[in-house]
LUMTORBA-844678 format. One line per 3 residues: number of its first residue (from 1); for each residue x, y, z of C-alpha. Coordinates in steps of 0.5 Angstrom, whole numbers, plus 500, padded with zeros to 3 digits. Last residue first. Example, Ala and Ser with C-alpha at 12.3 -4.5 7.8 and 13.67 -1.06 7.14 Angstrom:
2
2 = 527 498 514 ~ 525 491 516
***
This chain:
546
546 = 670 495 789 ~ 664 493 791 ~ 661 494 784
543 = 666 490 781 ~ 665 485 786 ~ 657 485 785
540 = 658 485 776 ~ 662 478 779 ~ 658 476 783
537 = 652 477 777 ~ 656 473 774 ~ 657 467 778
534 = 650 466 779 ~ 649 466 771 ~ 655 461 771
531 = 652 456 776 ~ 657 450 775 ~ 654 444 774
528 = 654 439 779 ~ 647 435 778 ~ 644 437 783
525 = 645 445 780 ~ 652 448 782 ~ 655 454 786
522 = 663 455 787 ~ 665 455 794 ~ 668 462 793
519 = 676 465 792 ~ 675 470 788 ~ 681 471 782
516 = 680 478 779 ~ 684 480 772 ~ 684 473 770
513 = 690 472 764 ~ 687 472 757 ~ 691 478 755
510 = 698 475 758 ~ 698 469 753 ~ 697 464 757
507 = 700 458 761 ~ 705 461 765 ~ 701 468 766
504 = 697 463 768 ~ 701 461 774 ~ 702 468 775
501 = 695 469 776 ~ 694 464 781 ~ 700 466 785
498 = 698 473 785 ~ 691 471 787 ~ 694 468 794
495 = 696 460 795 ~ 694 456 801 ~ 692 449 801
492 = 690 445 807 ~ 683 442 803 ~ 684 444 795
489 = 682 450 793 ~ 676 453 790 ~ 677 459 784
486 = 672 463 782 ~ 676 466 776 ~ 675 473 772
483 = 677 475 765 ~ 676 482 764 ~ 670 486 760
480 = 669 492 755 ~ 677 494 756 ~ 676 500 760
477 = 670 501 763 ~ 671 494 765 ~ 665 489 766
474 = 667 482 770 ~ 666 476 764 ~ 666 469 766
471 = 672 463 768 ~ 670 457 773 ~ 675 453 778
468 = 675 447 782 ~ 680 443 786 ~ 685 448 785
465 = 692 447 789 ~ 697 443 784 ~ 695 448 778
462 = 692 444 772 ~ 685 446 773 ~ 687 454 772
459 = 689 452 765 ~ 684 448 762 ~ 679 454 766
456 = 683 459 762 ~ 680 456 755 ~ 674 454 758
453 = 673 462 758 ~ 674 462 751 ~ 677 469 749
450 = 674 474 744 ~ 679 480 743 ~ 675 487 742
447 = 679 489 748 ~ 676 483 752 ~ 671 479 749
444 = 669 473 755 ~ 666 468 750 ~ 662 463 754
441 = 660 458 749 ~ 652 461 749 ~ 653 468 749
438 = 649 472 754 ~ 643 477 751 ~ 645 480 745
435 = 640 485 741 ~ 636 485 735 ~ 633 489 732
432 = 626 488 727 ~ 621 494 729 ~ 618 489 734
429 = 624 486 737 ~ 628 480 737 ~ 631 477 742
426 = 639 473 743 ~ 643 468 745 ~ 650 468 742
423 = 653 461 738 ~ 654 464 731 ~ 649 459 728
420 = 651 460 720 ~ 644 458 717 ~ 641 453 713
417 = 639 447 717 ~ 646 447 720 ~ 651 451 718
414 = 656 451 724 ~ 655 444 725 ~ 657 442 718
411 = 662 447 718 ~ 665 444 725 ~ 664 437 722
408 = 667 439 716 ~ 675 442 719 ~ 680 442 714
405 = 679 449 714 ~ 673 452 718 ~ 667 454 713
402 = 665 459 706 ~ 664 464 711 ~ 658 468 712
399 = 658 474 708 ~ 654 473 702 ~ 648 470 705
396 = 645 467 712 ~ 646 470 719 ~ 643 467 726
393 = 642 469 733 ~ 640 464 737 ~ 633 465 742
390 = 631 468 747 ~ 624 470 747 ~ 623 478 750
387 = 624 483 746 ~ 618 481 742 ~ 620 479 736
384 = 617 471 738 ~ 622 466 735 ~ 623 465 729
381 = 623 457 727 ~ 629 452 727 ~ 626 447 732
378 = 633 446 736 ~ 636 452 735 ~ 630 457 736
375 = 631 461 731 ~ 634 470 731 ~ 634 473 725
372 = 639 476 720 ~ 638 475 712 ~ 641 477 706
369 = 648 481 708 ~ 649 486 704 ~ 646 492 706
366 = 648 489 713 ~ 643 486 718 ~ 639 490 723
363 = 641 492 730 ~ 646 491 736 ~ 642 493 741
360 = 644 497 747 ~ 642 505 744 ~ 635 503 744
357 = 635 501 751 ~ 639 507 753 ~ 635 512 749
354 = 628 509 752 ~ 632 510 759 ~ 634 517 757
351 = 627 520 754 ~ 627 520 747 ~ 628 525 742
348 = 635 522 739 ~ 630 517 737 ~ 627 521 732
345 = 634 521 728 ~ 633 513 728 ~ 640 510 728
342 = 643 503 725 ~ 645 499 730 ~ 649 495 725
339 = 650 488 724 ~ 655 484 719 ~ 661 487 722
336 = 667 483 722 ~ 668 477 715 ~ 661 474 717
333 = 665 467 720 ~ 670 472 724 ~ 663 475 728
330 = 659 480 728 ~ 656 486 731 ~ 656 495 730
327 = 655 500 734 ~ 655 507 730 ~ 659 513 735
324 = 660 520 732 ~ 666 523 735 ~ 667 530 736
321 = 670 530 744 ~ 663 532 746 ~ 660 527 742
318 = 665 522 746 ~ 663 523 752 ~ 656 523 751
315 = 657 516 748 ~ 662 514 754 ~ 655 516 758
312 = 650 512 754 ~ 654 505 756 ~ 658 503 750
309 = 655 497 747 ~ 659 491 748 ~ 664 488 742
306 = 663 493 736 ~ 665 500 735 ~ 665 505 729
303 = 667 512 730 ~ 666 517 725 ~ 670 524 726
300 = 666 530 726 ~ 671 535 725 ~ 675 540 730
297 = 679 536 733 ~ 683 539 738 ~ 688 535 742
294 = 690 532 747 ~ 697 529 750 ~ 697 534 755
291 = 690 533 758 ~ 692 526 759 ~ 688 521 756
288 = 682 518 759 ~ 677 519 754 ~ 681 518 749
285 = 684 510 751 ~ 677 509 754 ~ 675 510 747
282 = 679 506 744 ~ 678 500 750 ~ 672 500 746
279 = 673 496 741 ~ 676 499 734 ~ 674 503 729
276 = 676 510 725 ~ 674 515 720 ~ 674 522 718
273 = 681 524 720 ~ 684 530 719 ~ 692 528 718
270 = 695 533 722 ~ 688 533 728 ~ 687 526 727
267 = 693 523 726 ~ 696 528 733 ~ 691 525 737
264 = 692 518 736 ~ 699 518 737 ~ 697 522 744
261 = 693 516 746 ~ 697 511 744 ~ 694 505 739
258 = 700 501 737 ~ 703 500 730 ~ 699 506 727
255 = 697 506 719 ~ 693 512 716 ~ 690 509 711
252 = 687 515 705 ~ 682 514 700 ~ 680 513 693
249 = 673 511 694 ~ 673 504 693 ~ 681 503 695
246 = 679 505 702 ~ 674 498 702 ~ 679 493 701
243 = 684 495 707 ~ 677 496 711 ~ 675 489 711
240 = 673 488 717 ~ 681 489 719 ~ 682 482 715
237 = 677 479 720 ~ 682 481 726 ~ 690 482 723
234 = 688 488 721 ~ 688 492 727 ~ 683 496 729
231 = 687 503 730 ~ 688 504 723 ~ 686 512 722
228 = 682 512 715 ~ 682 518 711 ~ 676 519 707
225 = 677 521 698 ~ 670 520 697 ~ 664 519 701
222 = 664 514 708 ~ 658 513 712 ~ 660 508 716
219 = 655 503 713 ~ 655 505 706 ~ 662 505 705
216 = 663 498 710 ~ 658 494 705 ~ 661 495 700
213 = 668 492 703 ~ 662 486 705 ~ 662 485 698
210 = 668 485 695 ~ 671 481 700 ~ 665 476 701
207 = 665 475 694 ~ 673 473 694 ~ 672 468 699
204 = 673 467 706 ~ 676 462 711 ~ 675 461 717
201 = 681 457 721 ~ 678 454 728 ~ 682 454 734
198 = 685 448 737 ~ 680 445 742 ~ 674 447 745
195 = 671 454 746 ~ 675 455 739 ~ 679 462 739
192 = 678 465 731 ~ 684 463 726 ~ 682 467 720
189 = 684 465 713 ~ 684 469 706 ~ 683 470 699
186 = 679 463 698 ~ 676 462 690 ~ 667 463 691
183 = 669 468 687 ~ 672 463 681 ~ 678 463 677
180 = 681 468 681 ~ 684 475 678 ~ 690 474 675
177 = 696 478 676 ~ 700 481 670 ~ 706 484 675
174 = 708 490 671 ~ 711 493 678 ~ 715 485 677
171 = 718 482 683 ~ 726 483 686 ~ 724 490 691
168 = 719 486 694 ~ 724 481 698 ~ 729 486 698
165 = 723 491 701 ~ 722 484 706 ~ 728 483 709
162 = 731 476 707 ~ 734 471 710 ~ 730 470 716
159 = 730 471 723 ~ 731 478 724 ~ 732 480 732
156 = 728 484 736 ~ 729 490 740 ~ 725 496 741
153 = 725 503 735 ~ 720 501 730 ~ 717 506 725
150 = 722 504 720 ~ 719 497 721 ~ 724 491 720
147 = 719 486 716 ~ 723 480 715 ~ 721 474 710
144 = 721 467 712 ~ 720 461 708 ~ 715 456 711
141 = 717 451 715 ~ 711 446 717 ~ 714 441 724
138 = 712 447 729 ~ 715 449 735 ~ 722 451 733
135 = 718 456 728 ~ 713 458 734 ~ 719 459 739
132 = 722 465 734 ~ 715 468 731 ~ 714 469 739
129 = 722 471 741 ~ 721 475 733 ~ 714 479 735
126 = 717 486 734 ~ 722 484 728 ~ 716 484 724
123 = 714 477 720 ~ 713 475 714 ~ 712 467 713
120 = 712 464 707 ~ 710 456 705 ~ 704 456 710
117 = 700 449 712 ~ 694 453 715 ~ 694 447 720
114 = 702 447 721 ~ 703 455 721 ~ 697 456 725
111 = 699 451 730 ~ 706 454 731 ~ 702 460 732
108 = 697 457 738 ~ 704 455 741 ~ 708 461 740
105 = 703 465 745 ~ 697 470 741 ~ 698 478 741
102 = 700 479 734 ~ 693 475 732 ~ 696 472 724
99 = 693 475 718 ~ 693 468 713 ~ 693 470 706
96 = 690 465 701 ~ 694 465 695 ~ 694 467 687
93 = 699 471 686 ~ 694 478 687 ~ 691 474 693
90 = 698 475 696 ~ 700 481 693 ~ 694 486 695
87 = 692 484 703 ~ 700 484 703 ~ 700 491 701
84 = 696 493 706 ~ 700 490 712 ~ 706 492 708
81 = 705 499 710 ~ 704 498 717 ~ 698 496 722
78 = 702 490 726 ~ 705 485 723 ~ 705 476 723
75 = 704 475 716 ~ 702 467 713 ~ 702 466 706
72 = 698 460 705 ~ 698 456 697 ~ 692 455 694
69 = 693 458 687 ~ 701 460 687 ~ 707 460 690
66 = 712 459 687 ~ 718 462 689 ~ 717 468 683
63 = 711 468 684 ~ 712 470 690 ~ 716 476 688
60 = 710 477 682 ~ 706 479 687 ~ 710 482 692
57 = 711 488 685 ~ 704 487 684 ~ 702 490 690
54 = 708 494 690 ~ 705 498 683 ~ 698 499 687
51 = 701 502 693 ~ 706 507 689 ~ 700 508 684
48 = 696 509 689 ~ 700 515 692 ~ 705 513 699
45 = 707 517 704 ~ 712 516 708 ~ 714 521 715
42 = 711 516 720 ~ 706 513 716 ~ 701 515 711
39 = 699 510 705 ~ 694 512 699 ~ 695 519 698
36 = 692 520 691 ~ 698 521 685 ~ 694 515 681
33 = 686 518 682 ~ 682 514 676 ~ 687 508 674
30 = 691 507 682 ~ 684 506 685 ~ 681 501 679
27 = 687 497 681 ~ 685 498 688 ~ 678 496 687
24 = 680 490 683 ~ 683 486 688 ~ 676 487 691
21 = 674 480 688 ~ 668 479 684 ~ 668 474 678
18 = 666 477 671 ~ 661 476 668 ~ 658 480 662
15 = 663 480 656 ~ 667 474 659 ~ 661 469 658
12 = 655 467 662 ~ 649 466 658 ~ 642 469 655
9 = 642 464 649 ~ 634 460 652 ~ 633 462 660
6 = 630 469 659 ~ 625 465 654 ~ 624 459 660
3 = 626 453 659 ~ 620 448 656 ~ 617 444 661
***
């Protein structure tokens, strides 16, 4: 056959493609609005030029040492300045920037730092014990830089030659950086919990950046120049991509080490807010707080939330206190938020039930993700869109990862017969929406932080009393879902609650810890499984209960 007309003298050259990345969007930032405030912290202030010019500045200082194309920068920082910078400079040298999870233990560190073979580690004075004992745990030693936080009053030690600002202030503001040779180049690593073995690193690609970026202004709504409160913490999914998307429309991050209540109101009503996200652990944070430590806000502020949808009286709760609540759903593997509860405004005339059932999906698919569906795994086929047919939910496009790290045989289960499989169990209705009916691996999310029930069950097998053990999800109006353990001992042995969550406290970072321990018989089919299904609906009855 001969080649099509639209085939035949029509390629690619430089004048009409160019690989995608969302370096550009801050380049492009610093062009059209230079003196715009880019940065807020504390008492500093930083315009986009500022932030562009130290971008390039950590850029040309890495290159400086070396590192280049390929090579991992890993960070270890809370919602700061250098955060942002780092989602700059490090792609800008031509490396893959690792953001690791500042709540985890010194031995899933150490593993990172192996697995992700990082030549530089930069890392705020807050997390020096655990960075300390990661550093001696782990065979990779990478260089190590400090970041000591104007804004950080506690204690910690520097554990590197170098502080940070020295580090940067050696590199070039001129820095001729390069965009990647190819889109489909990596730009960063997530490690994301495994229900078994060590965690998985999910690696993402400059397309993916740029588009799920664009996706987040279309999704959350955002016109020129909004202000941004970091309230999410960017080491989750590179922030779900915000620190990229804020320089699409020139707008300003408010950064915050810790979420507080009193620090949140006072960003919102000094700084007038317009945007922010996190899980709903931060609307309980406002709801709950103080009345001494609120305030005012007389704008609408637009709030996106992910994990467990927020029951219909939070809802409430949070327009009343000027929030405008949107539920969105995704996972590491599609850069964040690929699915969103996008909201019908006939819908704000139903009746309470319908409203809630509406309410409870999670919704259609990004602007910029293809396709959205929910298969049943073992045929590969849609399932009825009944509402009612469950079935596995299922991604496919642009912002679906380009695969786990050093680790084909989990990229190819996770991509087999042409789809991401995400591993949560789901329906399908109607209109198209999708909701979430259980997970299949037995992911607890708490405070917006996935933690593996296994996990948590490997270490409370390991305790001398206990026969048998199982780990589900305990609701929580403040942290979306607990850990709860069903423990069974064994013959003649007496331990308390306390003892066995102290003993986890041993073995697991704090926040994976169970919150409730139940001494049960545990319920098992004829062939000794554990009946996780009867367990939870124990656990939601305790909860009652209690």
């Amino acid at each position: 056959m001969a080649p099509s007309i639209y085939n035949t003298d029509l390629g690619k050259n430089p004048a009409n493609y160019q690989p995608l990345t969302p370096l550009s969007f801050l380049e492009r930032a610093a062009s059209v609005h230079p003196d715009r405030i880019a940065v807020i912290h504390g008492p500093l202030r930083r315009t986009y030029s500022d932030l562009y010019a130290r971008a390039r500045r950590l850029a040309s200082a890495l290159a400086q040492r070396g590192i280049g194309r390929g090579d991992t920068v890993s960070v270890m920082l809370p919602n700061t300045p250098a955060m942002l910078e780092c989602h700059y400079g490090v792609p800008m040298a031509g490396a893959v920037l690792n953001t690791l999870n500042t709540r985890l233990d010194a031995k899933i560190i150490a593993f990172s730092l192996e697995h992700s073979e990082a030549k530089v580690l930069i890392t705020d004075r807050e997390f020096s014990a655990t960075v300390k004992a990661a550093l001696e745990l782990s065979a990779n030693k990478p260089l190590v830089i400090d970041y000591d936080d104007p804004e950080f009053t506690g204690s910690g030690e520097r554990l590197g030659s170098m502080e940070y600002e020295e580090f940067v202030s050696h590199g070039d503001p001129n820095f001729a950086w390069s965009p990647p040779q190819d889109e489909w180049d990596a730009i960063t690593l997530n490690y994301t919990s495994g229900t078994t073995g060590d965690p998985k690193g999910v690696v993402y690609h400059h397309r993916g950046a740029y588009l799920l970026a664009m996706g987040n202004i279309i999704t959350g709504g955002m016109g020129q120049h909004p202000v941004y409160l970091w309230t999410l913490p960017m080491f989750h999914c590179n922030g779900w991509c915000f620190p990229w998307s804020l320089s699409i429309v020139a707008g300003t991050h408010v950064c915050l080490r810790a979420v507080r209540a009193k620090p949140v109101y006072d960003a919102l009503a000094d700084h007038k807010v317009t945007h922010l996200c996190g899980a709903p652990i931060v609307m309980s944070t406002l709801l709950n707080a103080p009345e001494a430590e609120k305030r005012p806000v007389p704008h609408t502020v637009k709030f996106m939330t992910a994990a467990a949808p927020p029951p219909e009286a939070v809802l409430a709760a949070m327009k009343r206190a000027g929030f405008d609540v949107t539920h969105v759903y995704g996972l590491t593997e599609v850069y964040g938020p690929a699915v969103v509860n996008e909201w019908h405004q006939e819908w704000d005339n139903l009746e309470s039930g319908e409203y809630a059932a509406k309410k409870a999906r999670q919704g259609v698919r990004y602007p910029v993700l293809e396709s959205l569906n929910v298969l049943d795994p073992m045929t590969m086929q849609p399932v009825p869109a009944d509402g009612q047919t469950l079935g596995e939910v299922m991604f496919r496009g642009n912002v679906v990862m380009k695969g786990y790290l050093k680790n084909p045989a989990g990229t190819a289960k996770a991509f087999e017969g042409g789809w991401f499989h995400s591993g949560d169990l789901g329906v399908k209705y109607p209109d198209g929406y999708v909701q979430l009916k259980d997970r299949s691996k037995d992911i607890i999310i708490s405070g917006g932080e996935n933690i593996s029930s296994i996990e948590v069950e490997d270490a409370l097998y390991k305790h001398p009393a206990i026969q048998a053990a199982a780990v589900v999800a305990m609701p929580d109006e403040k942290w979306g879902e607990t850990p709860c353990a069903f423990v069974e001992l064994k013959p003649d042995q007496s331990v308390t609650p306390e003892d066995i969550i102290a003993w986890c406290r041993q073995n697991l970072a704090s926040y994976k810890c169970p919150r409730t321990v139940i001494f049960t018989e545990l319920p098992k089919t004829s062939t000794g499984k554990i009946q996780k299904f009867q367990l939870r609906e124990m656990a939601r009855a305790y909860k009652t209960a209690n």
